[in-house]
Structures are given as structure tokens and as C-alpha cells.
BALO-605018 format. One line per 2 residues: for each residue x, y, z of C-alpha. Coordinates in steps of 0.5 Angstrom, whole numbers, plus 500, padded with zeros to 3 digits. Each point is the difference from the previous one (the first is absolute). Last residue first. Layout:
N
X,Y,Z; ...
***
This chain:
817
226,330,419; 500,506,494
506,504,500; 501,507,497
505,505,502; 501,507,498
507,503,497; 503,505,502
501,506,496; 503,505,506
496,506,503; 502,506,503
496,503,504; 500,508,502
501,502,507; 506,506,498
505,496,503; 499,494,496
495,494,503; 501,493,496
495,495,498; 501,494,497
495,495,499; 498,493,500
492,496,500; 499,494,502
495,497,497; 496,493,502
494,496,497; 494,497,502
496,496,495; 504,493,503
499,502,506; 504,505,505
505,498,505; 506,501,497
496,508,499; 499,499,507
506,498,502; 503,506,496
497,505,506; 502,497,506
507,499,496; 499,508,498
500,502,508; 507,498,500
505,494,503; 505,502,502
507,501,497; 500,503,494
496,506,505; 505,499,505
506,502,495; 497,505,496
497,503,507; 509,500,502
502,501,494; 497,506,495
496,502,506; 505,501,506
505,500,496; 498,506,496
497,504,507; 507,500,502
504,502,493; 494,506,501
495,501,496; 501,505,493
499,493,495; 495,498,504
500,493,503; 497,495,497
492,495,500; 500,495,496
492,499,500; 496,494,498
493,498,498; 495,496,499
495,500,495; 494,494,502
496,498,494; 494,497,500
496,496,493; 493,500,497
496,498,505; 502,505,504
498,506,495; 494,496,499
498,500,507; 502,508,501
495,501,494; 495,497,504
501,504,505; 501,506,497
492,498,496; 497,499,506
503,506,503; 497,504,494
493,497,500; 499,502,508
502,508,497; 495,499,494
495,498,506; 502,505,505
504,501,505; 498,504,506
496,495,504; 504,500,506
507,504,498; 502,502,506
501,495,506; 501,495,494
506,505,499; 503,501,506
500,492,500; 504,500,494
505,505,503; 500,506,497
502,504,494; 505,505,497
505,497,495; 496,501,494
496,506,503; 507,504,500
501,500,493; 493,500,498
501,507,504; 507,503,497
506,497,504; 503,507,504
497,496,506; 502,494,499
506,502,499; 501,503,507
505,505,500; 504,504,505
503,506,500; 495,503,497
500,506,506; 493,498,502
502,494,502; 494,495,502
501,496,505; 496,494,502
497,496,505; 495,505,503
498,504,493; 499,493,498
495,498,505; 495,506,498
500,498,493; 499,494,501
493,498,500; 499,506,494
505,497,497; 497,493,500
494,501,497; 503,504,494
505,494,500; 493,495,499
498,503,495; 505,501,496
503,493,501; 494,497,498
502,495,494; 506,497,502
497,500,507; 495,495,497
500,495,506; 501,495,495
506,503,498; 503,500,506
498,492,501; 502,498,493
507,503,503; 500,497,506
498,494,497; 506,501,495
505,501,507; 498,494,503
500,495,495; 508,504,498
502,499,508; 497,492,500
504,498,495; 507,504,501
500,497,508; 497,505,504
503,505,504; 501,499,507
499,506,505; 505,501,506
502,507,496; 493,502,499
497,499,493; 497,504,494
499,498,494; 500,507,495
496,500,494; 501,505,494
496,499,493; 499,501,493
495,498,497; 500,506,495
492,501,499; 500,503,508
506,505,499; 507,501,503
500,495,505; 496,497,504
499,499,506; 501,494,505
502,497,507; 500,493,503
501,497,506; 495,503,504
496,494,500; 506,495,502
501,504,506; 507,504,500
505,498,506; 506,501,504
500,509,499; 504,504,496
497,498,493; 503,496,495
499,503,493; 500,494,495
498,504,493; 497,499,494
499,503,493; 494,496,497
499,501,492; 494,497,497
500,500,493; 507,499,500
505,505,498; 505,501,493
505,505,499; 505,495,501
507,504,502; 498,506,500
493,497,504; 505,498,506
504,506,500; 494,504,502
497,495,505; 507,500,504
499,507,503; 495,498,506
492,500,498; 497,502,507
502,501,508; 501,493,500
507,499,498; 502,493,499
498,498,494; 497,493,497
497,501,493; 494,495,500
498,499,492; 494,496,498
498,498,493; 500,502,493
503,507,498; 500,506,500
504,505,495; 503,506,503
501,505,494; 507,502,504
498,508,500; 492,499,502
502,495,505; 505,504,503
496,507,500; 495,496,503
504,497,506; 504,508,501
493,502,502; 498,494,503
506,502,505; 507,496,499
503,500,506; 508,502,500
500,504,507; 498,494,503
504,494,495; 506,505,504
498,500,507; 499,492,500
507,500,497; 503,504,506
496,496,505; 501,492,497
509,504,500; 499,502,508
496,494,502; 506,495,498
505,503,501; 498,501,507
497,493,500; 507,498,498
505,503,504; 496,499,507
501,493,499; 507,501,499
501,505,505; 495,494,505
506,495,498; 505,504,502
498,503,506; 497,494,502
507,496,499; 504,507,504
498,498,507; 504,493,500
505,501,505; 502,507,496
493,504,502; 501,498,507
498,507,503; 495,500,495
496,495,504; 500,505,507
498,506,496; 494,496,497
498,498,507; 500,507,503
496,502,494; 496,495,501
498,502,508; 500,507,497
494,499,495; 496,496,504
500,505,507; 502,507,497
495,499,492; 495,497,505
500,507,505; 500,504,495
494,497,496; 495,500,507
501,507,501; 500,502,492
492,498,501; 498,494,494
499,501,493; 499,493,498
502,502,493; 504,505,500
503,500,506; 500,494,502
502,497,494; 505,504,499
504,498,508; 498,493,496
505,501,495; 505,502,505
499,495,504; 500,495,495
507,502,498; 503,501,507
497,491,500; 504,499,493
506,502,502; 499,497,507
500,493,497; 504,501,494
506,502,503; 499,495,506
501,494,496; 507,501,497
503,500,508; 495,494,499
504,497,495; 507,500,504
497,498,506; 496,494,496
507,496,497; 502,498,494
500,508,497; 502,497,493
497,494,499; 493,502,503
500,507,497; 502,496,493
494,496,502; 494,505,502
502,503,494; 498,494,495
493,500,503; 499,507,500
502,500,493; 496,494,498
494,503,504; 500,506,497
500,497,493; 494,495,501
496,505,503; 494,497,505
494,503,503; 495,500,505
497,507,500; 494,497,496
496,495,505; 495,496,498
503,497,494; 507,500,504
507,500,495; 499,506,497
507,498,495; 504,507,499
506,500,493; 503,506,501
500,507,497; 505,506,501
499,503,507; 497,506,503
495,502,494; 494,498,505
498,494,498; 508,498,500
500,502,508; 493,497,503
503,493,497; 506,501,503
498,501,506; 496,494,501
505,495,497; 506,504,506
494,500,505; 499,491,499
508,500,500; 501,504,507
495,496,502; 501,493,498
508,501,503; 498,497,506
496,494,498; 507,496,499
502,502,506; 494,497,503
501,495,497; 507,498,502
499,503,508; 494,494,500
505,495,498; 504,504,506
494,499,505; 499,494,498
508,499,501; 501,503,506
494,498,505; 503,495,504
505,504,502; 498,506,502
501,505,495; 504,507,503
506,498,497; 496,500,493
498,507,500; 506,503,504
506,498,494; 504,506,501
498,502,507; 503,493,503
504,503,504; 494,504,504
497,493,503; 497,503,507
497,506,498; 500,497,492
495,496,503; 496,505,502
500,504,494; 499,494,495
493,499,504; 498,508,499
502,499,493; 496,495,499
494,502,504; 500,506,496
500,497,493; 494,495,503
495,506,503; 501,504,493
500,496,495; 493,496,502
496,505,503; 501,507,499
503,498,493; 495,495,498
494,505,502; 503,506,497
502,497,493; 493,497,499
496,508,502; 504,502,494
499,496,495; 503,494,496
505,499,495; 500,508,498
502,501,506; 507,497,498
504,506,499; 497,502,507
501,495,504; 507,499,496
502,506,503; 500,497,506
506,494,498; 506,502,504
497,502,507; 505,496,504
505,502,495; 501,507,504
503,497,506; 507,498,496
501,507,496; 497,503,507
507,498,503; 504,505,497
496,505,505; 502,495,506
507,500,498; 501,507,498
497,501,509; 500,494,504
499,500,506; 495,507,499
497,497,494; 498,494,504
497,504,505; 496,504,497
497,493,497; 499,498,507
496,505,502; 496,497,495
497,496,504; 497,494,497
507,498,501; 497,497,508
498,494,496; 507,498,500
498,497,507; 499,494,497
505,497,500; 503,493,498
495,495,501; 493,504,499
502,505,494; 504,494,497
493,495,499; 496,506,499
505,502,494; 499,494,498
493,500,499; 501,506,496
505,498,496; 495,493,499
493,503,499; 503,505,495
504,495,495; 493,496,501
496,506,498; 506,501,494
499,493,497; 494,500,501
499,507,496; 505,498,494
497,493,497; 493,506,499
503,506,498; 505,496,494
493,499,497; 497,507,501
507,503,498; 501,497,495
503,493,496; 504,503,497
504,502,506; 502,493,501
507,500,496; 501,505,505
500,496,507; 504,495,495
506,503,499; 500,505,507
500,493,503; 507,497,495
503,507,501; 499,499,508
503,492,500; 506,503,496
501,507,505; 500,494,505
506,495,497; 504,507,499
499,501,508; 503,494,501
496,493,502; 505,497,506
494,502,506; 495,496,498
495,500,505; 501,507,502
502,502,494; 493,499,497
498,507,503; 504,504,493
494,498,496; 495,504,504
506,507,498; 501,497,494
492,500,497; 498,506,504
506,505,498; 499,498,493
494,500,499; 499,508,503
506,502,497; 497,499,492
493,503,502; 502,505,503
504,503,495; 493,500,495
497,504,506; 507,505,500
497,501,493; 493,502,502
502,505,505; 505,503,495
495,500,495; 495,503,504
506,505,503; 501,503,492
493,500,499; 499,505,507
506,503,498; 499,501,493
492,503,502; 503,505,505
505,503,495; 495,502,494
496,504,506; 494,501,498
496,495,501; 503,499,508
499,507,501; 493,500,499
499,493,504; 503,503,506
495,505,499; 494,496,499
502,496,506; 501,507,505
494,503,498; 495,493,501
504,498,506; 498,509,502
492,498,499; 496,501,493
494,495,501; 502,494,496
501,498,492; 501,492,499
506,497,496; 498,494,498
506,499,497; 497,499,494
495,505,500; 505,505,502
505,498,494; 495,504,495
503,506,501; 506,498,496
506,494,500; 504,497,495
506,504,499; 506,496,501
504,503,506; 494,497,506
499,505,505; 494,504,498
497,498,507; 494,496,503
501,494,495; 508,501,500
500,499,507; 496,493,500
505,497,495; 506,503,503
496,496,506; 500,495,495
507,500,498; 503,499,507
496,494,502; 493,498,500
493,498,497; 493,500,504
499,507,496; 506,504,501
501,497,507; 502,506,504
496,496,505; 505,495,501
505,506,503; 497,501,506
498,493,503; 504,495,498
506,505,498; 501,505,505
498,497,507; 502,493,498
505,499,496; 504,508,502
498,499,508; 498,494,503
506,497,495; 505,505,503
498,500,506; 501,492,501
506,500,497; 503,506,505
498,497,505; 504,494,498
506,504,499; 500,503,506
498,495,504; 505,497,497
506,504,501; 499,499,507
505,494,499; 505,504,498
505,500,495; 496,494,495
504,497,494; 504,504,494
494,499,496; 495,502,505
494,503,496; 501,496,494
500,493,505; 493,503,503
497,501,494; 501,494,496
495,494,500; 495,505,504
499,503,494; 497,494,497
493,504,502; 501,506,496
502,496,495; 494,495,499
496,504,502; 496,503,494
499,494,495; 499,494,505
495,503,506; 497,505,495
496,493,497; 497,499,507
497,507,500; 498,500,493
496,495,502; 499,503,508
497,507,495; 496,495,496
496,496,506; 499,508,503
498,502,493; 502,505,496
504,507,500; 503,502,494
507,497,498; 499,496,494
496,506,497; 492,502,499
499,505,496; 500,508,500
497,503,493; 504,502,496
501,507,495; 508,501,499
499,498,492; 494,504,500
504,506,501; 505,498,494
494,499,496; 498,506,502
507,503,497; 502,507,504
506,501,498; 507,504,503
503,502,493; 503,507,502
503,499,506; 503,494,498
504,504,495; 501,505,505
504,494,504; 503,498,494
503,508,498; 502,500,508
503,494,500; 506,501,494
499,502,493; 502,493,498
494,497,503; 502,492,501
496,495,499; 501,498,492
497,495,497; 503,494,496
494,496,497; 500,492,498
492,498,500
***
């Protein structure tokens, strides 16, 4: 359906707010829609044989960047050679520190337990967040979230005060809750940065070591040789995560076993009196010597720790307990001798600083170890690519980000994913960046950026989590916002410093990226409100009907919708068009819940509309965002059993009775939920629906029911279920129709010149351009068999100033497949 709908007030934003006011609603079917019980997830606790599974696998996904970072640190942190030779100790103590202090101190053991259900990264603690409190700029949330989040009701205590207020002023301020989203979205999209440098600077920098053995070969030749690696490395990420994890975590054990064997070897013949750097008065000292230079430095030594937040993007590869037990045993031990090693040859060897790496090799060791430096570089960028296909999987879920193809490639585990398109445009990112920077410091002055803008964002995400969430003291949150959220900011000032050497390439690539889930979720926002204050009620369904003659017709009819609330706007122009419906008429919609998983069992949700003889229904299939959703023929089986399920259960017909058990039930709880304004100034439609009304579309779950309803239906009651269902099956028999839609959406007349570009160009322009929701949706009229057919449904809506809808003389489409 081709529409055109306006998403700007023209009477200003108080007139939108007060409009918004006057139509919160209160849909059971909504409510239910947010009912889900807890499930087992990729990233839950299991086994101790599973745990070192994941474990090994998490070897070859996450620490790859972080653990080639010795291939470049000391040449970016001294790129004019080394002044004094305590500097090192300076230097290395200050490595050291840093990797005890924000990879392993903040990350392995704070942060990974802010997972929103075993799933990580920026989006899912904005996730987690908007579960607890009514953050989120789509209106998708009421009282029913706590039993989502399992949000459990303690003893008053002053955590308890402290958390609910903090929780009151985030929902009601409208500034908060685009701040919170706006660096979501900026954490995300310097994520996607990430993952084009980290590529990049991994494969050029471990290419550059074949110098030493073949020392005409031009930097030009190089930059070739990496391009060709980074191809191939790519090219391979269509197989998946689980079987790329599996050649990758040898290699990289090895990688571990050989940097930390050599920096044994150096540590014992050159000096081992480095280990006095476990000082760390020799860090005061360094920045005493040196000053400007010792702070402009910090953008060389921060990329020891590039690729931490890879360890929370990708937990939902693996777990927690996994994490932990590779990095504080294998990563960390092997990283730390190879920096200590290189520090002690450098003591004696200062000149060959720009290429410390491979100088320091013994001899006989060079070229396995170079072989090994060329896989483990190409295993480096898998992080940062894992994290970016995960991240964008939860982002277009959640109305972040236009719709791309995602492959589930693991049948045990479902966070591993591959996007075909992302992983083109990483892929052919990576090889401009190698082409034009041509060297590793030139791309990690890039490189530090997103690193450390990525970790303040976490921090400040997680300070949320803590206090809301967690609830923990206010003197234990003090003392981490100065420790973690100072040593970044430290870190973040140093790498700005070099924003013309190459810092301004994240920059960029994160506004571009920043632009488009900005418009994006702005205008799937603007025009959720729109279908919302435009529902048609039953009442308004009856007067249709009635008013058009609607005639049904043979068949099934499955109306994809987007609104889950109720009956959007576009039912009325469809029956303008063709006054006719199927005899059993499904409204659906796919609502993705902020939460990883749904389990298959709650999957569906029903009421009926209108009356029971119209047979007219609406379902809501929910998923969570790490959720995969069938294929066309498995989801339609599933949802015509679901539909014969509730109307075996007799809710069509016991609605009554059990709304009047369930109100006396609930009474006492929804006078603790939600708030009645007595002034009028809000209005909950269902309330002011007449008592049919709300009986249709307030009802329990299918299991509140069989609590309730024990031997309560008669044997007239059995007989009229048994004839729906075969009513319904004769239905199939004769024929499935999916109606689709699709809605061009326009600024208003009276909107700004700057919202008319962002929503008639820029969201026209990436609506064309990706793949939509309606594909998913015509696959499955594609899909159909020969007594399935297929209509996509066109018309244009345009909202005046007044409110009221104008409706031009578009024709509707037929097409049988």
C-alpha cells in the first residue's frame, strides 16, 4: 500500500504532546503482547564442558584485536624514536595498568554482567534500560513490562527510593530519553567504525614484518598484499561465527603461545629488570619527563586495549563465565609478557622502536612466527565484524535501523549471525582505509576514537544500570565513574588531539552512520504515532461495515499491519476500495519485545475484533530482537494452529466471564500501575468503549484461562468451537490471502524545510534503497501454494492541518502467484 502521511504537528509541540496525552491506551492484547516468561539463552550459565567450549571458541572471535595489538603499540607510541630510555618503564607500566585496569577490572568482571539476557553491546543495555523505565520514543511500553524484566518488588529501603526516583525523572523528561537514544546509536555506530580500522591496522601492520627478509618490497607492494588478505578474510564470513571460531581459535592459542614464549626469551637476555614497571611511580614519572609528549602518547598506548568491547558485543556468542576464564588465563598472561619482552629489548635495541615486533624475533623463530602474525592478523578484524553483525541485528529489530538481510548461522546457538550487506560495506571500507592511510600509525590515530568513545558511552550506560537497576550504593558508583570514567576521558582527549593525522575518518564514518538510524527511527516513530491516534475502535469497525455493505468471501485473509495496539487506519481505505473481506480475517503484527528471546510457546497472541460471528481477528507474533523469525511457511502453519488453539480454548466465547474474574483479580494491582487522571486530561480508549467493547479485547493468556474456566463450558459452548474449527479449516481449504502494505510516508505541509529533507529525501532515499519488511512479508505470498494467493493493497493518505484524511482514488492490486 502506497501512502503518504504526514508526521508533523502543524500546530506545534505542545498541540502533539497534548494529543499524545489525550490518547494513552490501554490494549490487553498489548499488554499480553509484553507477557513472557524467562527462557534459556545462548549466553546463560551452563556446563563446565560447555563453558571451556565456549571458551576455546572465544579465543579465535574476541581476541584477536586485542591480542595483535602488540604488532604496533610501541611504534605508535614512539613515533619519533624513544627520548630517554626510562621512558620505558614509564610506558610499560603504564600498558600493564591499563589492561588490569579498564579490560579486566571494568569489562570482564563489571560490565559482563549488565548483559541484557546473555546478549551484549550498546543496544542491549539500552535494552535493558528501557525495560525498567519508560525510555524508549516509541510508545511500546505499559505496566506489564515488570513481569518481562522480572523486575522484582523489595522491602522499601533508601537503593529502592533512590532507584524509583531516578526512574521518575528519566520518563519524564523527553530530553533524557533522546540523549540516552542519541548515544546508543553513537556508541553503535563508532562500533561499525571499529570494525573498518580494526581490519585494516591488523592485516598491514603483520604484513609489514616481511621486510626484514625482503627488504626492496615497497610500502605500495604491502598495502596490495593486505588488500588481497582483508578480501579473503571477508569473503569467509559467510560461512559463520561458529565455524570461523573453530579454524580461528588454534591459530590464535598458538599466536598466544609464541608472543608470550618470546617475551620470555627477551625478558631473560636483554633485561629483566623491566619488571620494576609494576611500579607505577614510574608512570608519574614518565609524565613528569615528558609532559604534552607523555599525554600525546596515551593515543599509541590505548591501543593495547583495542578490542575490549568486543567482549561484551559478542557475549552473546558465548558466556560470561567463558570470557573470564579465557581472558584472565590465556589473553592476559601471553599480551603481558609480550610487552614486557619488547620493553626489555628495546632498553638495549631503542633504534628499532618503529619496528619492535619483529627485531625482537630470534632468529630461528622468524618466519613461523611471521606465518602465525599473518593468520593472527587476519583473525583480529573477527571481533570487531562479529560485534557489528550482532549489533545491527538487535538495532533494525528495535526500529534503529532500515531492514537487512540477517543469516542465523549456528542451529545451537542463535546470536551468531551474518549480514550479507554489512559485511560488503565493512569489507569494502577496510580497503579504502588500507589504500589511503597506507600505514598502521596513520590508522591508529583513527582507531583510538572509537575505542575510547565507545567505552565513556558504556560507562555512562552502565552508571544507569547501576542505579536503576542494580540499585547499588551511590559510594561505590562515585568512586567508578572517577576511576573507569576519568582514565577514558584521559584517553579520549589524547586521541583528539590528533584528529587531522587520520582522527576525523571515524568521525565521519560514525555521523553517516549516526544520520541514518537517527532518520530512521525518528520518522518509524512519527508514524507509529500517527496509525495510533487514527485506530479504528469496533464501533468505528461496525459503522464501516455497515456503511460499505462488506461482503465476505471465500477464503483466508492475513492483513500484515505494523501496529499492535489495535485496527490501524488503513482498514478503512482498504474496504473503500474493495468492500469485501474473507470469511475469517487475521490482522497481524510482528512486535519485537526489548528482550533477546520469546519462547515458541508465547509466541502468539489473539483477540477477536469487532464481535464473535465476524470472524475477524487480530494476532500479534512476538520475538525478541536475537530471535529468528520463520520461514513464510512455517510461520503461517504456526499461526492457523495457534488460531485453532484459541478458539478451542473457548476464549471467543467466555470472554465475559472470565474478564469478571480477572477484574476483581486485578483490581488492586492496577490501581498500583496506572494512573487515572481525574482532571480528564488523559483518556484511555478502552475505557470509554462501551462494555462489549472492552470485553473483546480484554482477555488472559490461554493458560490464565485453563486456570479459570474448568468445567465451565457447556456442551452447546463445546458444540460451537467444534464447528469454528471446522469452519476454519474449510476456510484454509478454500484459499489464503496475504494483504500487505506499504506506506509513503511525507512531510507535512507546515514542517520545517529541515524535517521536509529529512523525511521526503533522506528516509525516501533509505526506504528505496533497503531491503523493507514487506519483502519478508511477499516472500511469503511467493512462497504460497497454488490455492494461496497474494495482494498488495495501495493508498494515499495525507494529514491537513485540521487532522482530518484525505484519500486519493488509488487503485488496489491483485496478484495471484
Amino acid at each position: 500500500m502506497s501512502s503518504s502521511l504526514e508526521v508533523d504537528n502543524p500546530g506545534g509541540g505542545g498541540g502533539e504532546s497534548a494529543n499524545r496525552l489525550s490518547l494513552k491506551r490501554h490494549d490487553s492484547l498489548f499488554g499480553d503482547a509484553e507477557k513472557v516468561s524467562g527462557g534459556k539463552y545462548h549466553g546463560s550459565e551452563g556446563s563446565w564442558a560447555r563453558t571451556l567450549h565456549l571458551a576455546f571458541q572465544s579465543v579465535g572471535i574476541i581476541y584477536g584485536d586485542i591480542g595483535t595489538s602488540p604488532l604496533y603499540v610501541y611504534s605508535s607510541t614512539f613515533p619519533d624514536g624513544i627520548k630517554y630510555n626510562d621512558d620505558l618503564l614509564g610506558v610499560l607500566s603504564l600498558i600493564i595498568y591499563t589492561l588490569i585496569v579498564i579490560p579486566m577490572l571494568k569489562y570482564v568482571f563489571i560490565v559482563l554482567y549488565a548483559n541484557d539476557n546473555g546478549d551484549g553491546g550498546t543496544f542491549a543495555l539500552y535494552s535493558l534500560i528501557s525495560r525498567y523505565a519508560k525510555i524508549r520514543l516509541i510508545p511500546n511500553q505499559q505496566a506489564e513490562d515488570a513481569m518481562v524484566s522480572n523486575y522484582s518488588i523489595e522491602a522499601p529501603n533508601s537503593q529502592l527510593r533512590r532507584a524509583q526516583w531516578f526512574k521518575q525523572k528519566l520518563e519524564s523528561s523527553k530530553a533524557a530519553k533522546i540523549v540516552l537514544f542519541t548515544l546508543t546509536i553513537l556508541g553503535t555506530s563508532m562500533v561499525m567504525g571499529d570494525g573498518t580500522l580494526t581490519p585494516a591496522i591488523s592485516v598491514l601492520s603483520a604484513v609489514s614484518g616481511i621486510k626484514e627478509k625482503a627488504p626492496n618490497l615497497t610500502q605500495k607492494q604491502m598495502v596490495w598484499i593486505s588488500v588481497a588478505i582483508l578480501v579473503v578474510l571477508f569473503a569467509v564470513q559467510r560461512f559463520g561465527t561458529d565455524k570461523v571460531g573453530y579454524s580461528f581459535a588454534p591459530i590464535i592459542l598458538m599466536w598466544f603461545l609464541f608472543i608470550g614464549g618470546i617475551g620470555i626469551y627477551n625478558l631473560i637476555k636483554y633485561d629483566i629488570g623491566v619488571l620494576r614497571a609494576f611500579y607505577p611511580k614510574y608512570i608519574v614519572d614518565y609524565f613528569k619527563t615528558n609532559g604534552k609528549d607523555a599525554w600525546i602518547s596515551l593515543g599509541g598506548i590505548l591501543l593495547c586495549f583495542t578490542g575490549t568491547e568486543a567482549m561484551f558485543a559478542d557475549l552473546g556468542h558465548f558466556n560470561i563465565r567463558s570470557i573470564q576464564i579465557s581472558f584472565s588465563f590465556i589473553l592476559f598472561p601471553s599480551v603481558s609478557l609480550a610487552y614486557i619482552g619488547q620493553a626489555a629489548f628495546l632498553r638495549k635495541h631503542p633504534e628499532h622502536v618503529l619496528d619492535t615486533f619483529y627485531k625482537s624475533i630470534p632468529g630461528p623463530m622468524f618466519w613461523p612466527t611471521f606465518i602465525i602474525a599473518i593468520s593472527a592478523a587476519i583473525v583480529a578484524s573477527q571481533a570487531m565484524i562479529s560485534g557489528s553483525f550482532a549489533i545491527i541485528s538487535q538495532s533494525q529489530t528495535l526500529g534503529c535501523f532500515p531492514r537487512v538481510k540477517v543469516l542465523h548461522t549456528s542451529k545451537l546457538y542463535e546470536g551468531q549471525v551474518y549480514i550479507p550487506e554489512i559485511n560488503f560495506v565493512l569489507g569494502l571500507l577496510c580497503v579504502i582505509v588500507t589504500f589511503g592511510f597506507k600505514t598502521t600509525t596513520n590508522i591508529g590515530n583513527a582507531y583510538g576514537i572509537c575505542v575510547t568513545s565507545v567505552m565513556v558511552i558504556t560507562t555512562i550506560l552502565l552508571v544507569i544500570v547501576m542505579l536503576l537497576i542494580w540499585r547499588v550504593s551511590i559510594w561505590l558508583i562515585i568512586p567508578f565513574c572517577l576511576v573507569f570514567g576519568s582514565i577514558e576521558l584521559v584517553y579520549l582527549s589524547s586521541v583528539l588531539y590528533k584528529f587531522k593525522q587520520g582522527g576525523y575518518l571515524p568521525i565521519v564514518t560514525a555521523a553517516v552512520l549516526l544520520t541514518i538510524m537517527g532518520v530512521w527511527h525518528y520518522v518509524h516513530v512519527k508514524k507509529y504515532w500517527y496509525e495510533l491516534e487514527h485506530i479504528v475502535t469496533n464501533e468505528d469497525m461496525r459503522e464501516l461495515i455497515q456503511a460499505y455493505d462488506v461482503k465476505r468471501t471465500p477464503g483466508v485473509g492475513f492483513l500484515y499491519i505494523e501496529l499492535v495496539q489495535g485496527v490501524p487506519p488503513i482498514f478503512p481505505h482498504l474496504i473503500e476500495k474493495i468492500p469485501f473481506v474473507h470469511s475469517i480475517l487475521v490482522f497481524v503484527s510482528i512486535k519485537h519485545l526489548p528482550i533477546p528471546h520469546v519462547e515458541v510457546s508465547e509466541r502468539f497472541r489473539f483477540r477477536k475484533v469487532e464481535s464473535r460471528t465476524s470472524r475477524m481477528f487480530r494476532c500479534v507474533a512476538r520475538y525478541g530482537y536475537s530471535d529468528t523469525i520463520e520461514g513464510a511457511k512455517e510461520f503461517s502453519a504456526s499461526l492457523v494452529e495457534g488460531l485453532q488453539s484459541y478458539i478451542e480454548e473457548g476464549h471467543f466465547i467466555t470472554n465475559m466471564q472470565i474478564q469478571e474474574t480477572e477484574a476483581e483479580a486485578t483490581s488492586i494491582t492496577d490501581s498500583n500501575t496506572r494512573t487515572r487522571k481525574a482532571s480528564g486530561s488523559t483518556v484511555y480508549i478502552e475505557e470509554a468503549l462501551t462494555q462489549s467493547e472492552t470485553t473483546d479485547l480484554t482477555q488472559p493468556p490461554i493458560s490464565s484461562y485453563s486456570a479459570h474456566s474448568s468445567g465451565r463450558i457447556s456442551e452447546d459452548q463445546s458444540r460451537t468451537i467444534a464447528e469454528e474449527k471446522q469452519f476454519i479449516q474449510r476456510e484454509l481449504q478454500k484459499g489464503v490471502v496475504y494483504i500487505l502494505g506499504e506506506t509513503e510516508i511525507r512531510a507535512g505541509s507546515n514542517s520545517s524545510f529541515f524535517k521536509k529533507i529529512v523525511v521526503n529525501y533522506m528516509y525516501s532515499f533509505l526506504r528505496k534503497n533497503f531491503r523493507q519488511g514487506r519483502r519478508l512479508l511477499q516472500s511469503q505470498g511467493r512462497s504460497c501454494s497454488k490455492w494461496e494467493w497474494y495482494m498488495k493493497f495501495k493508498h494515499h493518505e495525507e494529514t491537513t492541518a485540521e487532522g482530518a484524511a484525505l484519500v486519493s482514488p488509488i487503485q488496489a492490486v491483485s496478484l495471484a502467484t
